[in-house]
Backbone atoms as SQL, in Angstrom:
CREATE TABLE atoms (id INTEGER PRIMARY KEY, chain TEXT, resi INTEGER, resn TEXT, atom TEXT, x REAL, y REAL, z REAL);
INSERT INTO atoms VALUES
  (1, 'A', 1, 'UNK', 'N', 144.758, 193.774, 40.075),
  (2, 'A', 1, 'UNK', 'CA', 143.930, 193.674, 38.891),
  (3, 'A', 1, 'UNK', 'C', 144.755, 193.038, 37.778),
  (4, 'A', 2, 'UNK', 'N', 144.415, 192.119, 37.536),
  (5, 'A', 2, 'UNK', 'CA', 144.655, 191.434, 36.045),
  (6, 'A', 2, 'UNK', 'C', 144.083, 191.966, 34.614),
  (7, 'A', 3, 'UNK', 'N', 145.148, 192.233, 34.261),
  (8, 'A', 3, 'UNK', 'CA', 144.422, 192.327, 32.576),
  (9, 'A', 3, 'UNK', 'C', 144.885, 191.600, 31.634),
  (10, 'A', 4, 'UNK', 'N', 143.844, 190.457, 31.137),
  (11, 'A', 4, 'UNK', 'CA', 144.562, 189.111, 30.175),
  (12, 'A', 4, 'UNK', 'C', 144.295, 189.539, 28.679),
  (13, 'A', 5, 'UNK', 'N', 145.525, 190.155, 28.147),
  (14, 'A', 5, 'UNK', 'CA', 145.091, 190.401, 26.614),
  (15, 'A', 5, 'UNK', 'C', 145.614, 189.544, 25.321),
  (16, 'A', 6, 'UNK', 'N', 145.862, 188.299, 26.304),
  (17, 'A', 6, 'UNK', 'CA', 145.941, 187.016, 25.004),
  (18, 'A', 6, 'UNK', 'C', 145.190, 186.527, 24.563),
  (19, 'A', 7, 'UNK', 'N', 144.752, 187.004, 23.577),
  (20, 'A', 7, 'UNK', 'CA', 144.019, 186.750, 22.684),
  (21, 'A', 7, 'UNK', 'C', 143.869, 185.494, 21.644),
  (22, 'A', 8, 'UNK', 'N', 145.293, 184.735, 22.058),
  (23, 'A', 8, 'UNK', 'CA', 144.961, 183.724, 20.774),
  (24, 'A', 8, 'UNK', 'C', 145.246, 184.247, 19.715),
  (25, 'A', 9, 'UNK', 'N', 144.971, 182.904, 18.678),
  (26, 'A', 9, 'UNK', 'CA', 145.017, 183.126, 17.254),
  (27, 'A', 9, 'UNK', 'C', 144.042, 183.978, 16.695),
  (28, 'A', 10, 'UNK', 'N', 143.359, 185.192, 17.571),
  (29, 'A', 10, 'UNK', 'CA', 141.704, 185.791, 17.117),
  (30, 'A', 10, 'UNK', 'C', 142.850, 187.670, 17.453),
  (31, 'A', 11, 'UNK', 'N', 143.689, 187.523, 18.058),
  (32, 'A', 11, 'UNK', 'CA', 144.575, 188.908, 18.190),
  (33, 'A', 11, 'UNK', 'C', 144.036, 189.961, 17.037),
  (34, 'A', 12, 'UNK', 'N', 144.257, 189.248, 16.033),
  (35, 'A', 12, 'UNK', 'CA', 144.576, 189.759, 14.732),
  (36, 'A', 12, 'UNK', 'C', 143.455, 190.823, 14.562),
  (37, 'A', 13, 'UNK', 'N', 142.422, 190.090, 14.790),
  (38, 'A', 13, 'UNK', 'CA', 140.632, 190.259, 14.238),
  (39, 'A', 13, 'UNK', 'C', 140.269, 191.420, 15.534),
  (40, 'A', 14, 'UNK', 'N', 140.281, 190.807, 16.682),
  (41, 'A', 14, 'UNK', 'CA', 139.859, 191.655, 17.478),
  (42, 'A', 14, 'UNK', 'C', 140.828, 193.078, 17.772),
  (43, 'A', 15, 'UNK', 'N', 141.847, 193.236, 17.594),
  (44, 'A', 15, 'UNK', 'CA', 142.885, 194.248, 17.700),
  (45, 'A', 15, 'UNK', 'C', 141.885, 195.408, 16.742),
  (46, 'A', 16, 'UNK', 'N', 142.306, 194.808, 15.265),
  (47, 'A', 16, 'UNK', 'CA', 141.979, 194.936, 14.056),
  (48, 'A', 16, 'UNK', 'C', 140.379, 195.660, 14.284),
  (49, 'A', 17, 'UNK', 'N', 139.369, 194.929, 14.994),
  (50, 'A', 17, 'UNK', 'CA', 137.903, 195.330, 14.785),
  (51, 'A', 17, 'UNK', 'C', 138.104, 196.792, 16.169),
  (52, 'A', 18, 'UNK', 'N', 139.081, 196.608, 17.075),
  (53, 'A', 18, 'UNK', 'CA', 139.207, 198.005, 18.353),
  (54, 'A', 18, 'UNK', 'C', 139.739, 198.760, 17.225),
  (55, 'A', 19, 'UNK', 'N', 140.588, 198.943, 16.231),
  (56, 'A', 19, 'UNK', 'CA', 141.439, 199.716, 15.558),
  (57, 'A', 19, 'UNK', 'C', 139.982, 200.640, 14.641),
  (58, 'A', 20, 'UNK', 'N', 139.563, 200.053, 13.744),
  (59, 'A', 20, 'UNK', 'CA', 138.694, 200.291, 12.987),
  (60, 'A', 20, 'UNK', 'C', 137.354, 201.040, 13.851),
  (61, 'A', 21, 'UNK', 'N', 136.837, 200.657, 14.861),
  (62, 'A', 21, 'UNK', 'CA', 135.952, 201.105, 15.831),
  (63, 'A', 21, 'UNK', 'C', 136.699, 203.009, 16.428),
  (64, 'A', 22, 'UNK', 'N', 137.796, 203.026, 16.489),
  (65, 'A', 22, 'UNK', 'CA', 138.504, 203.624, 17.029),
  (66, 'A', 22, 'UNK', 'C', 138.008, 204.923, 15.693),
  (67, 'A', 23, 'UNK', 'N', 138.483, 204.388, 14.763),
  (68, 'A', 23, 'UNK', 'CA', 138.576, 205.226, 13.761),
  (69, 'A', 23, 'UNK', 'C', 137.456, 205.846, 13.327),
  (70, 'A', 24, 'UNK', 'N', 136.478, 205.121, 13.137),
  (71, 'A', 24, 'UNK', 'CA', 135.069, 205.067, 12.600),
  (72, 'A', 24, 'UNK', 'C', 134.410, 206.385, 13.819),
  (73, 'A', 25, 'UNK', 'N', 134.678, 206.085, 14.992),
  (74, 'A', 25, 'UNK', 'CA', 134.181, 206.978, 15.732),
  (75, 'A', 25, 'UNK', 'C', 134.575, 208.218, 15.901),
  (76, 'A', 26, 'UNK', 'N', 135.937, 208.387, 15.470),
  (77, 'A', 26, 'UNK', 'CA', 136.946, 209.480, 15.383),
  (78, 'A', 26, 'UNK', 'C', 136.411, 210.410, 14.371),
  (79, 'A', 27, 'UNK', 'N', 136.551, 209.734, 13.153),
  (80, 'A', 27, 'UNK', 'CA', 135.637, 210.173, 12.184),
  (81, 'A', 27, 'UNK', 'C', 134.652, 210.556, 11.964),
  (82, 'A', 28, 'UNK', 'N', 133.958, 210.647, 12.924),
  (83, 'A', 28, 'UNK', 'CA', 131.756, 210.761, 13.126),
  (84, 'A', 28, 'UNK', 'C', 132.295, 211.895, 13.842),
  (85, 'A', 29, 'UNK', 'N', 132.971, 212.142, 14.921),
  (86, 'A', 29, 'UNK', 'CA', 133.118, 213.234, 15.426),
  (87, 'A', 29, 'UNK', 'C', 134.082, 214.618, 14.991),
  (88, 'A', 30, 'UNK', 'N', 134.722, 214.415, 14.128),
  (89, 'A', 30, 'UNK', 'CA', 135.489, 215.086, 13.399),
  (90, 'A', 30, 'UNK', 'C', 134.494, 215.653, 11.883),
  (91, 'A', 31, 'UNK', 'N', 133.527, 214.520, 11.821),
  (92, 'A', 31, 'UNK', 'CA', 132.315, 215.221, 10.718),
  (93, 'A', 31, 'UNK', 'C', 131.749, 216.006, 11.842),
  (94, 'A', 32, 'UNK', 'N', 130.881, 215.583, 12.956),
  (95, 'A', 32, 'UNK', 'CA', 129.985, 216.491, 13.390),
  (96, 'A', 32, 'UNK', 'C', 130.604, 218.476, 13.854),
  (97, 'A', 33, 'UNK', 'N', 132.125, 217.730, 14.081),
  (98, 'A', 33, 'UNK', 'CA', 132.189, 219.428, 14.586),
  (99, 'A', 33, 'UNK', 'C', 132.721, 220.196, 13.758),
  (100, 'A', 34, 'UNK', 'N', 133.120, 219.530, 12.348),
  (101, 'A', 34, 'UNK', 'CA', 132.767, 220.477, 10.703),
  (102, 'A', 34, 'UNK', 'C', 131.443, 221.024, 10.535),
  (103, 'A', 35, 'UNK', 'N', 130.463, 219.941, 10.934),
  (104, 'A', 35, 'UNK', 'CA', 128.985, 220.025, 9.771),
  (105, 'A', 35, 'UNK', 'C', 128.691, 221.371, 11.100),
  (106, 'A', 36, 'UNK', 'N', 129.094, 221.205, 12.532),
  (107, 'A', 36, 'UNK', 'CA', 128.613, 222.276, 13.310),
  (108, 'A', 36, 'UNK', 'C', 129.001, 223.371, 13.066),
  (109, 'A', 37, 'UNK', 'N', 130.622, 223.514, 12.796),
  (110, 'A', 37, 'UNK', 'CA', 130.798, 224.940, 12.288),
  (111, 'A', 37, 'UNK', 'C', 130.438, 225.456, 11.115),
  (112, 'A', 38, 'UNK', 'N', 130.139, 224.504, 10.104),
  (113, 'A', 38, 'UNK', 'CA', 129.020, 225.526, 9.172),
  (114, 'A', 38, 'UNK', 'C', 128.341, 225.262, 9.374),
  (115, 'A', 39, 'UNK', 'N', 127.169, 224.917, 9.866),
  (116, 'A', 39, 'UNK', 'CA', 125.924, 225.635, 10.630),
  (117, 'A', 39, 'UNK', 'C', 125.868, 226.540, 11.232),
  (118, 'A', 40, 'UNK', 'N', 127.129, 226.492, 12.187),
  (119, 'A', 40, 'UNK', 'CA', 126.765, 228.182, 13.059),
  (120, 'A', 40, 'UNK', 'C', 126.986, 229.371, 12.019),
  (121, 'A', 41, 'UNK', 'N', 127.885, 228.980, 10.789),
  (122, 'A', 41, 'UNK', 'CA', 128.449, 230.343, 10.238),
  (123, 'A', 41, 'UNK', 'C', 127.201, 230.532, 9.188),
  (124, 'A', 42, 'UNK', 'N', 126.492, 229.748, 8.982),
  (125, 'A', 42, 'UNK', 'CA', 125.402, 229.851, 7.653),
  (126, 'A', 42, 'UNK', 'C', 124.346, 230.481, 8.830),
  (127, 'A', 43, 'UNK', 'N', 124.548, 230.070, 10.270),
  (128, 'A', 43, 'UNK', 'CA', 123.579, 230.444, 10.743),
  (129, 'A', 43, 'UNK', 'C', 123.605, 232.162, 11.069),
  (130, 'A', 44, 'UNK', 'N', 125.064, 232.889, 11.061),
  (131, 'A', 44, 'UNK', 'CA', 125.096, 234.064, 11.683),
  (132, 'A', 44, 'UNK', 'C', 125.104, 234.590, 10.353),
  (133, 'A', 45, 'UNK', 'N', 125.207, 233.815, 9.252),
  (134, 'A', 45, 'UNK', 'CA', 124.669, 234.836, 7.998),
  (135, 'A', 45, 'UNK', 'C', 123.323, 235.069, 7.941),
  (136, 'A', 46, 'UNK', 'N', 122.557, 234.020, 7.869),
  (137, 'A', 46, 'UNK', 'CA', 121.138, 234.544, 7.973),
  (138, 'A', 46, 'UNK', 'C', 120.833, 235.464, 9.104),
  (139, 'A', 47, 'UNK', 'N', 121.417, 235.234, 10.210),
  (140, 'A', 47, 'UNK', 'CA', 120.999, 236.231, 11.321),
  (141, 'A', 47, 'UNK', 'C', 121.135, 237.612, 10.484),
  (142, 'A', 48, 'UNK', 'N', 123.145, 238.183, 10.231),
  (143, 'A', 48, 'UNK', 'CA', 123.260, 239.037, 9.808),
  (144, 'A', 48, 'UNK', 'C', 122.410, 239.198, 8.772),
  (145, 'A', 49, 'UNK', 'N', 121.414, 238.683, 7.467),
  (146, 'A', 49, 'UNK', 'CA', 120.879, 239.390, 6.885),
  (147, 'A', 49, 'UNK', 'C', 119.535, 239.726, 6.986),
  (148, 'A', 50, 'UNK', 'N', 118.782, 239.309, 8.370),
  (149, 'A', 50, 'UNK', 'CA', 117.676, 239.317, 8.823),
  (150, 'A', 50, 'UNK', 'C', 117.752, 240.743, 9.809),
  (151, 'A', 51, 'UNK', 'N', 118.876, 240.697, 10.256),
  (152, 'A', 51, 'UNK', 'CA', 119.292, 242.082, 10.576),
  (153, 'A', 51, 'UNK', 'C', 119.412, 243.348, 10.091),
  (154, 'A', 52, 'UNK', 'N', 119.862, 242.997, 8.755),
  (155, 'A', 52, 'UNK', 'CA', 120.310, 244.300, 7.764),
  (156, 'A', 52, 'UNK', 'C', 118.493, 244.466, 7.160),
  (157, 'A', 53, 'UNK', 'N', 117.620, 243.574, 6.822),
  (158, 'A', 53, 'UNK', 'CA', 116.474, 243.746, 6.726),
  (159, 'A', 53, 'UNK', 'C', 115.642, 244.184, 7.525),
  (160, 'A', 54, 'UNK', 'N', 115.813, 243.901, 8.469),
  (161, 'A', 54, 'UNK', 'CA', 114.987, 245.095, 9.486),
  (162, 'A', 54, 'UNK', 'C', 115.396, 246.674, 9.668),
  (163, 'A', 55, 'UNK', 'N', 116.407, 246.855, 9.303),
  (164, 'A', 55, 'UNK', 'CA', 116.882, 248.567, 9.194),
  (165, 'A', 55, 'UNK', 'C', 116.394, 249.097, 8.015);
């Protein structure tokens, strides 16, 4: 298997646009499993006070 990663005078750009892609996605997932853990914890508060209201 060959892998040709000469890129030419375009290295720069395309390196550059994997780098940024890299990040961008890193980032979306590093928000989602914040925004998830407060959701679950806002969510076991309402549980807990839907709980304490029924007693």
């Amino acid at each position: 298997m060959h892998l040709d990663l000469d890129m030419g005078k375009y290295a720069v750009f395309v390196w550059g646009a994997y780098g940024a892609s890299v990040i961008a996605i890193g980032a979306l997932i590093l928000m989602s499993l914040r925004a998830n853990a407060t959701r679950r914890k806002q969510l076991e508060g309402l549980q807990a006070a839907a709980e304490d209201k029924r007693r």
